[in-house]
C-alpha positions as CSV (number, residue, x, y, z in Angstrom):
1,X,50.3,26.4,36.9
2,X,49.1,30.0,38.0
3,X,47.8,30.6,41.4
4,X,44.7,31.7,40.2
5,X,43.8,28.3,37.9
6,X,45.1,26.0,41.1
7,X,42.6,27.8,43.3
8,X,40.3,27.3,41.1
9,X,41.1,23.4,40.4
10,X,40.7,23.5,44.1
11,X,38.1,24.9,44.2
12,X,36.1,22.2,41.6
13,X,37.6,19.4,43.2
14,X,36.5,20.4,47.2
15,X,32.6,21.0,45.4
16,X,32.9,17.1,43.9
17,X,33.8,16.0,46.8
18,X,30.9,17.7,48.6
19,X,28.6,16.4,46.0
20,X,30.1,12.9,46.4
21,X,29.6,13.1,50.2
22,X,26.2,14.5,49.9
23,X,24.9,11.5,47.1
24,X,26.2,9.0,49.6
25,X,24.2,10.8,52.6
26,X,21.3,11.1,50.8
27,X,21.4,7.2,50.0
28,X,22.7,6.4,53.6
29,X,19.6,8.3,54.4
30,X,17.1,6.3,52.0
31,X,18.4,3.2,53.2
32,X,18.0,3.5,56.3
33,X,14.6,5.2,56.3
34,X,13.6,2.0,54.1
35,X,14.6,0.5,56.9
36,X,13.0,2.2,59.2
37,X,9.2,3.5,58.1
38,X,9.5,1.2,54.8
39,X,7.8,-1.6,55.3
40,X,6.2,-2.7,53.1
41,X,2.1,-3.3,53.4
42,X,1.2,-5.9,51.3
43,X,-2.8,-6.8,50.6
44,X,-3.2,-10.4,48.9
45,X,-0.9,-12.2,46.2
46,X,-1.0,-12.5,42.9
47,X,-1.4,-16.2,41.4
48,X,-1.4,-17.3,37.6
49,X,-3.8,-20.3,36.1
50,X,-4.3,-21.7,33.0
51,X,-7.3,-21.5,30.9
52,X,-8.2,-24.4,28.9
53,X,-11.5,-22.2,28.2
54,X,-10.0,-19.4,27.5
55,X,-6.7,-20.9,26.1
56,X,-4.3,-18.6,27.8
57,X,-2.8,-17.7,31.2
58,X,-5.3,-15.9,33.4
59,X,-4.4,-13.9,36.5
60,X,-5.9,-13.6,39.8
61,X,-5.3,-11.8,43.2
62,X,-6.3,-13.3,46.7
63,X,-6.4,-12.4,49.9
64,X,-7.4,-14.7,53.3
65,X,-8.6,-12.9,56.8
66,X,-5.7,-11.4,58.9
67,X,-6.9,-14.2,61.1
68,X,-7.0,-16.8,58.9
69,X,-7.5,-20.7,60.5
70,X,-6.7,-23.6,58.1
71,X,-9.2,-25.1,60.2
72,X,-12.0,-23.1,59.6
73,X,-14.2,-22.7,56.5
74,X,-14.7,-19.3,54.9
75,X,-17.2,-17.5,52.2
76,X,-15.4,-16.2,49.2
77,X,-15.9,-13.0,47.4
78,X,-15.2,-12.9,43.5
79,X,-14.5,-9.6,42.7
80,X,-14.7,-8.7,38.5
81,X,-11.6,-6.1,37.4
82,X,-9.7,-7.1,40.0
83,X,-7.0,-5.5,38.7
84,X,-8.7,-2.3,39.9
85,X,-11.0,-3.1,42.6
86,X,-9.1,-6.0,44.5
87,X,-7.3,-3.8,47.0
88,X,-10.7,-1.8,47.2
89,X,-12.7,-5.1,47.8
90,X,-10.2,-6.8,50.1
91,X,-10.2,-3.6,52.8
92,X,-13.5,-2.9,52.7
93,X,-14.1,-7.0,53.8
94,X,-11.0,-7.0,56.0
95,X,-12.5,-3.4,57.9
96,X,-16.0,-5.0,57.8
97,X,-15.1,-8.1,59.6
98,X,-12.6,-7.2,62.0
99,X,-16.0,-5.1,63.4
100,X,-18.4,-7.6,63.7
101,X,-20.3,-6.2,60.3
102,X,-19.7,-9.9,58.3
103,X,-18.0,-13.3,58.3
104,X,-14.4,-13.4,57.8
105,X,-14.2,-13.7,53.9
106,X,-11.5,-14.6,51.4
107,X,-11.1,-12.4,48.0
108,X,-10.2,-13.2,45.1
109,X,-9.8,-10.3,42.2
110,X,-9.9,-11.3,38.4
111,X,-7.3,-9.5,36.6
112,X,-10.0,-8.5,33.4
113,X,-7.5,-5.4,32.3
114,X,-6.6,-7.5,28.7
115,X,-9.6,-8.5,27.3
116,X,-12.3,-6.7,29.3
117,X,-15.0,-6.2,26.8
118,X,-14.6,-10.0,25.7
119,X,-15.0,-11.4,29.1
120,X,-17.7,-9.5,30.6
121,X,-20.1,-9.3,27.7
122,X,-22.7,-11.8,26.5
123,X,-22.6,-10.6,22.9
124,X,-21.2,-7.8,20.2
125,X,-22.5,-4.2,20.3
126,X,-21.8,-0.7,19.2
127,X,-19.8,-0.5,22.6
128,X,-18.3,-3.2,22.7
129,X,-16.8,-4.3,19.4
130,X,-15.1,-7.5,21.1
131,X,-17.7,-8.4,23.1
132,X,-19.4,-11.9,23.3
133,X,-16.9,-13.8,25.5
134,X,-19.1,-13.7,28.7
135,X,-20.3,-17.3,28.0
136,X,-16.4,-18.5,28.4
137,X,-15.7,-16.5,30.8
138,X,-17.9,-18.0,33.3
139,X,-16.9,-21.4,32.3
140,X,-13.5,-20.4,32.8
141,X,-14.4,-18.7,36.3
142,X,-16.6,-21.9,37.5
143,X,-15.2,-24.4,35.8
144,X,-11.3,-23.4,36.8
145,X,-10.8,-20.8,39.0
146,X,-13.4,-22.0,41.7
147,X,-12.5,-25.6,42.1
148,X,-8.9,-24.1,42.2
149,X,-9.8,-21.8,44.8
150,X,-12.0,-24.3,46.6
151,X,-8.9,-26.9,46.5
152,X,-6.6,-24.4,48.0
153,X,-8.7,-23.2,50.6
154,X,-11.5,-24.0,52.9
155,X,-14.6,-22.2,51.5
156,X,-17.7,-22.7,52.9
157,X,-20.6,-22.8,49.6
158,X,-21.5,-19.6,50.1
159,X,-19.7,-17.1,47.5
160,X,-20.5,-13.8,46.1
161,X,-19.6,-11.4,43.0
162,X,-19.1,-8.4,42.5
163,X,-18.8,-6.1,39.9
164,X,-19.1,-2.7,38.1
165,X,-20.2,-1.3,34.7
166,X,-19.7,-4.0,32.4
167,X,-18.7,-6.0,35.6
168,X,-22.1,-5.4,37.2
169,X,-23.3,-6.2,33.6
170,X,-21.6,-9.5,33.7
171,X,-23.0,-10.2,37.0
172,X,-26.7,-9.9,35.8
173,X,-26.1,-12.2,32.9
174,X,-24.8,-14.8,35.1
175,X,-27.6,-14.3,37.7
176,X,-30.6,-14.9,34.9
177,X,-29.2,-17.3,33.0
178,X,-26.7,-19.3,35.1
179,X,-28.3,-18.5,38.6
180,X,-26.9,-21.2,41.0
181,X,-23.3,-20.4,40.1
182,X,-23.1,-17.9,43.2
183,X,-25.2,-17.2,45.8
184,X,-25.1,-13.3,46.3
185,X,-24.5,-10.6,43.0
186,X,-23.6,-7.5,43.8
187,X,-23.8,-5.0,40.6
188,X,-22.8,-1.7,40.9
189,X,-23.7,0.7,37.8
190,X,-24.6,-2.0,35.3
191,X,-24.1,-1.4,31.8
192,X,-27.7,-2.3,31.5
193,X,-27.8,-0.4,28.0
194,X,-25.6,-3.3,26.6
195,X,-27.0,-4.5,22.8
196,X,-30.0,-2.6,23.5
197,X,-31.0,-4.0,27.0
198,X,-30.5,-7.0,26.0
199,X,-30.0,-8.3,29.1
200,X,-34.0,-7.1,29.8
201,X,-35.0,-9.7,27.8
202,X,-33.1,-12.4,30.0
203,X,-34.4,-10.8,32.8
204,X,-37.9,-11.3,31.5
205,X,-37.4,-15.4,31.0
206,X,-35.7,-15.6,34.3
207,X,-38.5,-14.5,36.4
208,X,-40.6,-16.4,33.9
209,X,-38.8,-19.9,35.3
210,X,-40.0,-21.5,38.2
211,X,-38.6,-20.1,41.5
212,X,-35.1,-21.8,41.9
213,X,-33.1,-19.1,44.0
214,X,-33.8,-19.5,47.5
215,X,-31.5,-18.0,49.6
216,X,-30.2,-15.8,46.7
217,X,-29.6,-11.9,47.6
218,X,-29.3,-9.7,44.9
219,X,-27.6,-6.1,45.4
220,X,-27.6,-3.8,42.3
221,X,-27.0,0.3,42.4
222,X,-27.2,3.3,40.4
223,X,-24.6,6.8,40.4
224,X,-25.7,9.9,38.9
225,X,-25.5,8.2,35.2
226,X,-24.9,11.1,31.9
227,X,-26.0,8.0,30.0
228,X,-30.4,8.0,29.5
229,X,-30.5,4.0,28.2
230,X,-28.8,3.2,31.7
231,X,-31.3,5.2,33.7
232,X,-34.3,3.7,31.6
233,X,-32.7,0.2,31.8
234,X,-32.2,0.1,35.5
235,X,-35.5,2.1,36.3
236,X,-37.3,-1.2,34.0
237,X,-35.0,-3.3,35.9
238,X,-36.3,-2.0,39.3
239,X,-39.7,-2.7,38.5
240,X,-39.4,-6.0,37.2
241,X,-37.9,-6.7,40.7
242,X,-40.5,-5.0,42.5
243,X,-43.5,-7.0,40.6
244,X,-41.6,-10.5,40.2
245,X,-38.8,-11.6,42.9
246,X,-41.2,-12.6,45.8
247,X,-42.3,-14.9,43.6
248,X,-38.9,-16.5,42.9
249,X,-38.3,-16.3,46.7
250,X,-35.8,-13.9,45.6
251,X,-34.1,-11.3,48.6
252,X,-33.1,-8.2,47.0
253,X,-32.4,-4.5,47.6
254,X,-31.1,-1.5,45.2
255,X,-29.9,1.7,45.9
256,X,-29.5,5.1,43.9
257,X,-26.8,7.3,44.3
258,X,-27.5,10.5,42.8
259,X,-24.7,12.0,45.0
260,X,-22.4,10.0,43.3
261,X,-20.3,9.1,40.3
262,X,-19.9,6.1,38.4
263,X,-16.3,5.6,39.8
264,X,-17.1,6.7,43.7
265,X,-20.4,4.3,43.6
266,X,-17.9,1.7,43.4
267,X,-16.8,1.9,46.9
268,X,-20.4,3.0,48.4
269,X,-22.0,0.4,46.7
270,X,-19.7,-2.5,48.1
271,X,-20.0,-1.2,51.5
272,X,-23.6,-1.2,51.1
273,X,-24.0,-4.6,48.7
274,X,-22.1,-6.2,52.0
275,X,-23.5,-4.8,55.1
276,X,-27.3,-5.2,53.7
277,X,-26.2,-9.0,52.5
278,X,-25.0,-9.7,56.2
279,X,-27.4,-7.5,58.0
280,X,-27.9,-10.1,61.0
281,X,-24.6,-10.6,61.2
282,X,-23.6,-7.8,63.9
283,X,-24.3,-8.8,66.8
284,X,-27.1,-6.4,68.9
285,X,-25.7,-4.6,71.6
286,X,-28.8,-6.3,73.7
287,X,-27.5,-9.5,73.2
288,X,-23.9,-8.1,73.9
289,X,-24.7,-7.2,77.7
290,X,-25.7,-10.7,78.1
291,X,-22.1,-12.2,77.6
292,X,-21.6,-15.7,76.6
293,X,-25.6,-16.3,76.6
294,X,-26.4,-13.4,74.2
295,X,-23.5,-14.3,71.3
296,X,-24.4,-18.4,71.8
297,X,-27.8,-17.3,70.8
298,X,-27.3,-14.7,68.2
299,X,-24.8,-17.5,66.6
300,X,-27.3,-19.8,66.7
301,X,-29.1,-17.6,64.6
302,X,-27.1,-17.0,62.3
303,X,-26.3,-21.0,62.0
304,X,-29.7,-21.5,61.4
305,X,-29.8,-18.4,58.8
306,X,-26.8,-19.2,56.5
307,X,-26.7,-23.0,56.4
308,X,-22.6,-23.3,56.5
309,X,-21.5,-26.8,56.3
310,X,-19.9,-26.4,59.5
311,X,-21.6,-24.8,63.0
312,X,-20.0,-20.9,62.9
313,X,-19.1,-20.4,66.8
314,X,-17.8,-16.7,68.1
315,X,-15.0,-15.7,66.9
316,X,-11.9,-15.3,69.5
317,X,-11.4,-11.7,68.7
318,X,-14.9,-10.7,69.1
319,X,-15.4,-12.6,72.5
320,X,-12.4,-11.1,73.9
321,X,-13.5,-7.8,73.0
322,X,-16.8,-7.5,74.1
323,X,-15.8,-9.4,77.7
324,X,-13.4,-5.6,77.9
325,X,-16.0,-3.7,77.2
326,X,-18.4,-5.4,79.5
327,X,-15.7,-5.2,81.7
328,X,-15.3,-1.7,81.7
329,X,-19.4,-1.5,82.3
330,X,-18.4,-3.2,85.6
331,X,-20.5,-6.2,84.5
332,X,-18.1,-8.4,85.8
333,X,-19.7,-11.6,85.3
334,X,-21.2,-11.4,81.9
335,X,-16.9,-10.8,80.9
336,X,-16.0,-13.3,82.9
337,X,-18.4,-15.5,80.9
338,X,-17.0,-14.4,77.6
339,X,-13.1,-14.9,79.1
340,X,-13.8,-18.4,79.8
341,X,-15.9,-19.4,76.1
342,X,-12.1,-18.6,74.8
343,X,-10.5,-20.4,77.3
344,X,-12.6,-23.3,76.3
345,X,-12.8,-23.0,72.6
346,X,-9.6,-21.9,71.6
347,X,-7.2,-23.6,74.4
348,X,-4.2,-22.9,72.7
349,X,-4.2,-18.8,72.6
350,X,-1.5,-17.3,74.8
351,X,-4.7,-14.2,74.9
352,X,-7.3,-16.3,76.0
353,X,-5.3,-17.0,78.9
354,X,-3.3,-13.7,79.3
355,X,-6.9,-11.9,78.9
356,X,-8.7,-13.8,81.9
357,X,-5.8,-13.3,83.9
358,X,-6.6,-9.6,83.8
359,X,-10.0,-10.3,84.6
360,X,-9.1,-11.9,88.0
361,X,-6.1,-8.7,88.6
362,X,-9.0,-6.5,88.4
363,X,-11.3,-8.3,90.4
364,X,-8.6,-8.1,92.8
365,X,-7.8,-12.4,92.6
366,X,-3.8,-12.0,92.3
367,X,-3.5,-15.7,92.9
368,X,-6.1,-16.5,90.3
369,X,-4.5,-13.8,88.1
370,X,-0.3,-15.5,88.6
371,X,-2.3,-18.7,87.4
372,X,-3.3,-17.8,84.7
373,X,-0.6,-15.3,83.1
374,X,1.7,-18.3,83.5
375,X,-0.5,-20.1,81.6
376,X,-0.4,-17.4,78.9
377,X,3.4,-17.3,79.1
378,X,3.6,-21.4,78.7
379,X,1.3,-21.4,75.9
380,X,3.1,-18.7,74.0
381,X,5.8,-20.7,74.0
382,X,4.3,-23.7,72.9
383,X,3.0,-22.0,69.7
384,X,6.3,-20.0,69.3
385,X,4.3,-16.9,69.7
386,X,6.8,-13.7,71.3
387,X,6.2,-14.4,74.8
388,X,7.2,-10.5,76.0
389,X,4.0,-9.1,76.9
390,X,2.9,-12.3,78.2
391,X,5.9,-12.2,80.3
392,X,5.7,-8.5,81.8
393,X,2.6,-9.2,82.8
394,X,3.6,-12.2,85.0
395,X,6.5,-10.6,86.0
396,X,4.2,-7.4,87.2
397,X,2.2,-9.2,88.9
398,X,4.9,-11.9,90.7
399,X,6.0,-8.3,91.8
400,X,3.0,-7.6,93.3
401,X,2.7,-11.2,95.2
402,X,6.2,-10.6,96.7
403,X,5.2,-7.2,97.9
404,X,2.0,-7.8,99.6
């Protein structure tokens, strides 16, 4: 072999090698960024149940509060394409709730990507070829899925849908013709247009019936539609509403976004179907500066306004969080108030504890403060809770007892 050609052969075989060494860097590198910044966020589950209705294998997606207590009861969203709008539905309710805006809720998304036009419409039409199933498809959804969901969970009787298009369509039939299934519809865009506004007609002998929907809230929104019949049929749909639900005792609002599409009302109109549903629920920041006096009596409000089957007391989080801002505000004792509702309602949070310890540090009470971080610390381990923080902060301040 020639100089030249073993050069060469070099040559090729140094540039495989580099190739080699830079495939197994570049997977060295994935793996350990997967490590690293991969993990994974994951919103919900996805389950599987049988149909008898239906006859076939049905799909569903739910997802619980981040804080979710097997001791407490929760409302439950039903949320129509779930396939698309689960993940949609289950932050917006996760972001609402964490700020005070509504109750902690569980989702749960219906997969309707197979047979969409089936499910969610009450007969055949031009548009929908394969339409008519809506009929089964509620018996499926109240006759299965909710006892399912209602055997695997506590749920309070309090549950909502939600849909768009022909999911806001499907909500709408089930309202004036099956209206005690749920107690709140939220129907963004409805295909009102459906076999000729059909759907008027059962709106007609709904408000015709004698008033059986107290306590029923009714949300139902419009984008900037290309479509005239949907215009027309929500428009008549408006003023049937505005001349007939106060005498079915029937709460309702409705909303058009001219601003917006039919695909970026979906989000809107959720946001807004919830927060004017739960209006009371935040509470006022009047009541707020009171401490523990002002939430016991805005919660007693809302007991008395949403008829739970069990009394809704504040939530940990929310006490904890307005005691630090009060406490900030220098309103020492209206926190302190707040600090010691957690310490009494939820005795077995390391943060209850760990949070009215700082109370007393900045009040200056070291001795109260020890107390009570230790407390944190033993109750941390007692749940099997990561006991670190918990632990600096006793150490911190044992630190400062030794130095004074």
């Amino acid at each position: 072999m020639n100089n030249d050609r073993m050069i060469r052969k070099q040559a090729s075989l140094g540039a495989l090698v580099l190739i080699k060494i830079k495939r197994l860097l570049i997977l060295l590198i994935i793996a350990v960024s997967s490590q690293s910044f991969g993990q994974k966020i994951t919103i919900g589950v996805e389950k599987k149940i049988f149909s008898k209705v239906l006859d076939e294998n049905r799909t569903y997606y739910i997802s619980t509060p981040g804080n979710y207590d097997s001791t407490q009861s929760y409302p439950v969203l039903y949320v129509l394409d779930g396939n698309e709008l689960f993940k949609l539905a289950s932050s917006t309710v996760n972001f609402l709730s964490n700020r005070g805006f509504m109750p902690p809720t569980i989702v749960v998304g219906l997969d309707n990507s197979n047979h969409r036009d089936r499910d969610l419409t009450p007969t055949k039409s031009k548009w929908s070829p394969t339409g008519g199933g809506a009929k089964n498809f509620l018996s499926f959804l109240a006759d299965e899925l909710m006892p399912e969901i209602e055997n695997s969970y506590k749920t309070q009787p309090h549950t909502t849908i939600y849909g768009s298009s022909l999911g806001g369509l499907f909500a709408m039939y089930v309202l004036y013709n099956y209206p005690n299934t749920f107690n709140n519809y939220i129907a963004i865009s409805p295909s009102l247009y459906h076999d000729n506004g059909l759907l008027f007609n059962h709106a007609l002998s709904y408000f015709d019936e004698p008033p059986n929907t107290e306590n029923t809230y009714v949300f139902f929104s419009l984008a900037d539609e290309v479509y005239d019949q949907m215009r027309i049929n929500f428009r008549n749909t408006v003023d049937l509403f505005k001349n007939k639900a106060s005498s079915k005792n029937l709460k309702w609002e409705y909303r058009v976004y001219d601003k917006e599409t039919h695909e970026t009302s979906k989000l809107i109109g959720l946001n807004d179907g919830l927060r004017t549903l739960h209006k009371f629920w935040y509470v006022p920041f009047y009541q707020r500066d009171r401490g523990v006096k002002g939430l016991l009596e805005h919660y007693d409000m809302l007991n008395n306004l949403y008829s739970f089957n069990e009394k809704i007391k504040i939530p940990e989080y929310l006490a904890n969080r307005i005691g630090y801002n009060l406490l900030r505000e220098q309103k020492a004792e209206q926190a302190h108030s707040l600090f010691m509702y957690n310490i009494k309602h939820y005795p077995d949070s390391p943060n209850a504890y760990d949070s009215l310890a700082e109370y007393f540090e900045r009040q200056k009470n070291i001795t109260e403060a020890k107390k009570y971080y230790e407390l944190a610390v033993s109750k941390a381990k007692e749940s099997g809770i990561d006991i670190t923080v918990y632990k600096n902060n006793l150490d911190r301040i044992e630190a400062i007892l030794k130095n004074k």
